[in-house]
C-alpha positions as CSV (number, residue, x, y, z in Angstrom):
1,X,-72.5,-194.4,66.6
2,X,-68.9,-193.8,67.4
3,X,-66.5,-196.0,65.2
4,X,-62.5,-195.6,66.1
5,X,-60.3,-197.7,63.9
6,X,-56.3,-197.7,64.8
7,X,-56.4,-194.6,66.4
8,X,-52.7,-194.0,67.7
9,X,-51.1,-190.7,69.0
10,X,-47.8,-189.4,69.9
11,X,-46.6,-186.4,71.5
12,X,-43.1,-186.1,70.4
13,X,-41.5,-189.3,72.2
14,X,-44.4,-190.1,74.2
15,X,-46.9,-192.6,72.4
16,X,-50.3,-192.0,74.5
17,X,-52.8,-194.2,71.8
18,X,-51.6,-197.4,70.3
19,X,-53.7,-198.8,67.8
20,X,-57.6,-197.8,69.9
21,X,-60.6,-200.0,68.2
22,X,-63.7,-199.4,69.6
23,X,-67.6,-199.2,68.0
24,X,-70.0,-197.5,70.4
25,X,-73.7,-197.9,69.0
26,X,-76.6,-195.2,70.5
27,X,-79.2,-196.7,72.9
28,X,-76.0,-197.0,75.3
29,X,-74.0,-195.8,78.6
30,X,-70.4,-196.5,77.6
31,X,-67.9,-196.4,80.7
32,X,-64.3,-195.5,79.7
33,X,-62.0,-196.2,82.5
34,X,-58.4,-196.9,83.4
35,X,-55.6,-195.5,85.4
36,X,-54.1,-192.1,85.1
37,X,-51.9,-191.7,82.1
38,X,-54.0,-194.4,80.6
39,X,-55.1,-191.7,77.5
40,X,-58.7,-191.7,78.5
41,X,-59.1,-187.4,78.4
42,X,-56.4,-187.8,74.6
43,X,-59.0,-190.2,73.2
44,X,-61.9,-188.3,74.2
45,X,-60.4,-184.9,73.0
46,X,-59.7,-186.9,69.4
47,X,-63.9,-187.9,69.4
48,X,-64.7,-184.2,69.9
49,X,-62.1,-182.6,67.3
50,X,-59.8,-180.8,69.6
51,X,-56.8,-183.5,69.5
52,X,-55.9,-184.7,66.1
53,X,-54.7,-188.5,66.0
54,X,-51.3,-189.4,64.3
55,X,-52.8,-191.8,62.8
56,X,-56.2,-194.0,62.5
57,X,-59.5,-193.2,61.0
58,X,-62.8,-191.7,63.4
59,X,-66.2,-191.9,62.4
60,X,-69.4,-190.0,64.0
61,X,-72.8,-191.5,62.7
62,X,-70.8,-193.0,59.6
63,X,-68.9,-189.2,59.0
64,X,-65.8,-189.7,59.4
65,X,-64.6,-186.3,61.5
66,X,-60.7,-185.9,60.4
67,X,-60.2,-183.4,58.0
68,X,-63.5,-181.8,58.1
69,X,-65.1,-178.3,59.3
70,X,-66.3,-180.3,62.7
71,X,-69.8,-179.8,61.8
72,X,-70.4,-183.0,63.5
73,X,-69.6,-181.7,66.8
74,X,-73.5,-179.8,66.9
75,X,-74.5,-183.4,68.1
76,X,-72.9,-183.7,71.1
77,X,-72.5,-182.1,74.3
78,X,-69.8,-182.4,76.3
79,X,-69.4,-182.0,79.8
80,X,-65.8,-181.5,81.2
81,X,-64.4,-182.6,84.2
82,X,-63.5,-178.5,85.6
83,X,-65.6,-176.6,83.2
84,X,-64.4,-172.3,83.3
85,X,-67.2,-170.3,82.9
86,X,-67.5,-166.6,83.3
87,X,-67.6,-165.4,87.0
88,X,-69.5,-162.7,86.2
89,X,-72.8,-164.3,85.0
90,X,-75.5,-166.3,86.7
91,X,-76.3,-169.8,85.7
92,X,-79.3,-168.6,83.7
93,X,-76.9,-165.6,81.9
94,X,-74.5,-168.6,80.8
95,X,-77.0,-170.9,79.1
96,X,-79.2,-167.7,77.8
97,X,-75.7,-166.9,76.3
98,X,-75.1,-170.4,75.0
99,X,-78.4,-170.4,73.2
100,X,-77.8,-167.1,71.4
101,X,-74.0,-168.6,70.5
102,X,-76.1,-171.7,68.8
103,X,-78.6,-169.8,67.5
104,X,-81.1,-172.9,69.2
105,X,-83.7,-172.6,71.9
106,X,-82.1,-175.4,73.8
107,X,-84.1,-176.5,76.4
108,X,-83.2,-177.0,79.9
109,X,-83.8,-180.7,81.2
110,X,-86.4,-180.4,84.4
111,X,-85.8,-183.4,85.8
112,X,-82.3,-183.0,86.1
113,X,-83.5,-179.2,87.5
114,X,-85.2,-180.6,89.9
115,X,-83.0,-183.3,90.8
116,X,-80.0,-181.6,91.8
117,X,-82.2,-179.1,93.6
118,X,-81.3,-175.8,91.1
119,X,-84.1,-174.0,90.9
120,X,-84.1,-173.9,95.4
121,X,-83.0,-170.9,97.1
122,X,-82.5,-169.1,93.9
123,X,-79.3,-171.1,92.2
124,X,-79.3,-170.1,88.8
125,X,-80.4,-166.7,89.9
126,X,-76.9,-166.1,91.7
127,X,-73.4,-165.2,89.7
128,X,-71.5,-168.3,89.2
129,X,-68.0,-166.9,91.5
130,X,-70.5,-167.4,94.6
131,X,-71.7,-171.3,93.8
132,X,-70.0,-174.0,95.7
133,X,-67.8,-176.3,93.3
134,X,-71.0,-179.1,93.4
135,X,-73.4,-176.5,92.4
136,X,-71.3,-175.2,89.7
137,X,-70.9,-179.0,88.1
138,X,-74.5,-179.1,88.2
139,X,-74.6,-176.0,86.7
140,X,-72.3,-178.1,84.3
141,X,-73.9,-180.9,84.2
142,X,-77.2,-179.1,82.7
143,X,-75.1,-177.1,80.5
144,X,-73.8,-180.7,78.6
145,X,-77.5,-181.4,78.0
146,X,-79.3,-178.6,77.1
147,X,-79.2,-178.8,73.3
148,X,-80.2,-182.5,73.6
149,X,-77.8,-183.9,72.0
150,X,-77.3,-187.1,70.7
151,X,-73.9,-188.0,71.8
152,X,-73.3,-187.2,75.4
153,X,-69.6,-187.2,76.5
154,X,-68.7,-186.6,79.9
155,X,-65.4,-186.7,81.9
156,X,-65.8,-187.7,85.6
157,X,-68.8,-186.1,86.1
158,X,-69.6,-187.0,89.5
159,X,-66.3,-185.2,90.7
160,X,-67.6,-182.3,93.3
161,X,-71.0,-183.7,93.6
162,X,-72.7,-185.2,96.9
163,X,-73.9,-188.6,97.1
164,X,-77.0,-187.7,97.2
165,X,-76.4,-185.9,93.4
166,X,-75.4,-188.4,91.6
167,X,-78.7,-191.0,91.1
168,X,-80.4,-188.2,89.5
169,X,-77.7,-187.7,86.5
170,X,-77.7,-192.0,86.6
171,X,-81.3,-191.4,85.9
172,X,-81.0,-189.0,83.0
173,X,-77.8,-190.7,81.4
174,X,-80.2,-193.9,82.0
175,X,-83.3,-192.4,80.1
176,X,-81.0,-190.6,77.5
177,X,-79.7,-194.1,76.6
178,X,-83.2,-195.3,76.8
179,X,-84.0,-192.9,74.2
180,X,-81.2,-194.1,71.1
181,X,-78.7,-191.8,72.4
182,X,-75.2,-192.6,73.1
183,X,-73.5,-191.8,76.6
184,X,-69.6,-192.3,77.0
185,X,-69.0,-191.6,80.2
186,X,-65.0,-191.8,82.2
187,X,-65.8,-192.2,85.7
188,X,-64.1,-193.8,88.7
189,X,-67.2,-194.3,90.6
190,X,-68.7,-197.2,91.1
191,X,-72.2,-196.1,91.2
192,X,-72.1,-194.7,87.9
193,X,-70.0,-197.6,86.0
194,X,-71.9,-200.5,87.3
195,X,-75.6,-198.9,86.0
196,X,-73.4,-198.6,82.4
197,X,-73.9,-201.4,79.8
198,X,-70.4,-201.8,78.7
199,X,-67.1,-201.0,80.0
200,X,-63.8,-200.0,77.9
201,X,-60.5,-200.0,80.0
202,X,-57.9,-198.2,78.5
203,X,-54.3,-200.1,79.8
204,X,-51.7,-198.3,81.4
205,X,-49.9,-195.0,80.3
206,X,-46.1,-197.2,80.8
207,X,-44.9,-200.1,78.9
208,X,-46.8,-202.2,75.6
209,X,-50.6,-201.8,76.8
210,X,-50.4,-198.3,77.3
211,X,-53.0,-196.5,75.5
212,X,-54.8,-199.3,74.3
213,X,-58.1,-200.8,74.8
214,X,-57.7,-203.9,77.0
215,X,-60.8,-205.0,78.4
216,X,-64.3,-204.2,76.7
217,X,-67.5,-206.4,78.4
218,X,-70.4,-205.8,81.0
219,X,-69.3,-203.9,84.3
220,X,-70.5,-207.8,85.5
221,X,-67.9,-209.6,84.0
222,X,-65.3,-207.4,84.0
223,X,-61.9,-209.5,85.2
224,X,-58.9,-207.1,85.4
225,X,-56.9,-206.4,88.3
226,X,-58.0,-202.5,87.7
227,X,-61.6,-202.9,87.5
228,X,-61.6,-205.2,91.1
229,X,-59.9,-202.7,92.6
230,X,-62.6,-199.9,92.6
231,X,-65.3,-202.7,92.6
232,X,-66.9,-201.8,89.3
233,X,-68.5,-205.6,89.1
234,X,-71.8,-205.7,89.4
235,X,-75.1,-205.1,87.4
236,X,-75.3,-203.8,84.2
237,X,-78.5,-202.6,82.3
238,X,-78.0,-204.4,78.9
239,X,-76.5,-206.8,76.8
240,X,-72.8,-206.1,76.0
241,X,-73.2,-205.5,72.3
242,X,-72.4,-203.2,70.0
């Protein structure tokens, strides 16, 4: 569970959180959306420990994460939207690497192999400078969930991937909810925030609603003039409850 209480944070003059409440309980797919300069990427870089808030009190799982060693973090995975990895190695170099950095097996997620087509033509065989930008946010993608985490937190994860691509991470995200997890997703696709259970919109980055949380209900019944405009109506999986 994800618990933001007041959250608000400033850089110098410019206030980009006012006062975000939110609870998140696991069995889940959260949509965060709003415009640009809405503070979507600010709050989700507070969550994860790299952003501290000016103010306001986070909890992960009941811990509350400010002040502490970030220990916390070990349960999520986080998929950004351009992820830098090392040109020099091959898929299967990076997460060999990121298993001996854990010190975990970590285990990589077959359907979502065999999904997004990896394991054709030699993909994770080849050094990650030659991959197309859709093959390297699959790479990515994989990458987010191979510790299984309990948290999943990913930012626009559907930029650079065909069509085709992105029922297969619904799927996952889908069964990962299915499972207790939690999955907070920002996304401007359609596809991806009408299979979510709730939707947060985050208001403007000008004027009184900037950085705060002003919508929170079933992509269905979503009513603001943002949501309409990308069409995110339609029908969600659950009940809208925390």
């Amino acid at each position: 569970m994800i618990e933001v209480s007041k959250v608000t944070k400033r850089f110098g003059d410019n206030q980009v959180l006012r006062g975000v409440d939110l609870t998140v309980a696991g069995g889940r797919v959260m949509g965060l959306v709003g415009p640009n300069g809405a503070g979507k990427t600010t709050l989700i870089k507070t969550l994860l420990g790299l952003c501290q808030p000016t103010s306001g009190e986070i909890r992960i799982d009941g811990e509350t994460i400010l002040g502490t060693e970030g220990s916390y973090r070990a349960r999520i995975g986080y998929m950004p939207q351009i992820a830098r990895f090392p040109e020099n190695l091959t898929g299967a170099e990076l997460f060999d690497m990121l298993r001996d950095l854990r010190g975990e097996p970590g285990l990589l997620d077959a359907e979502l192999l065999r999904g997004f087509a990896l394991e054709v033509g030699g993909q994770l065989d080849k050094p990650l400078r030659v991959l197309s930008g859709g093959t390297r946010q699959k790479v990515n993608a994989c990458l987010a969930l191979l510790f299984r985490p309990s948290i999943l937190v990913l930012d626009e994860p559907t930029v650079g991937l065909h069509p085709s691509d992105v029922e297969p991470l619904n799927a996952i995200l889908r069964e990962l909810a299915q499972r207790d997890n939690l999955v907070l997703v920002v996304e401007h696709d359609p596809a991806v925030i009408r299979g979510a259970d709730r939707v947060i919109e985050l208001g403007p980055g000008a004027g009184n609603d900037g950085g705060r949380v002003v919508e929170d209900a079933p992509p269905s019944s979503f009513r603001s003039d943002f949501a309409r405009s990308v069409s995110f109506s339609g029908t969600s999986t659950a009940s809208s409850t925390s």
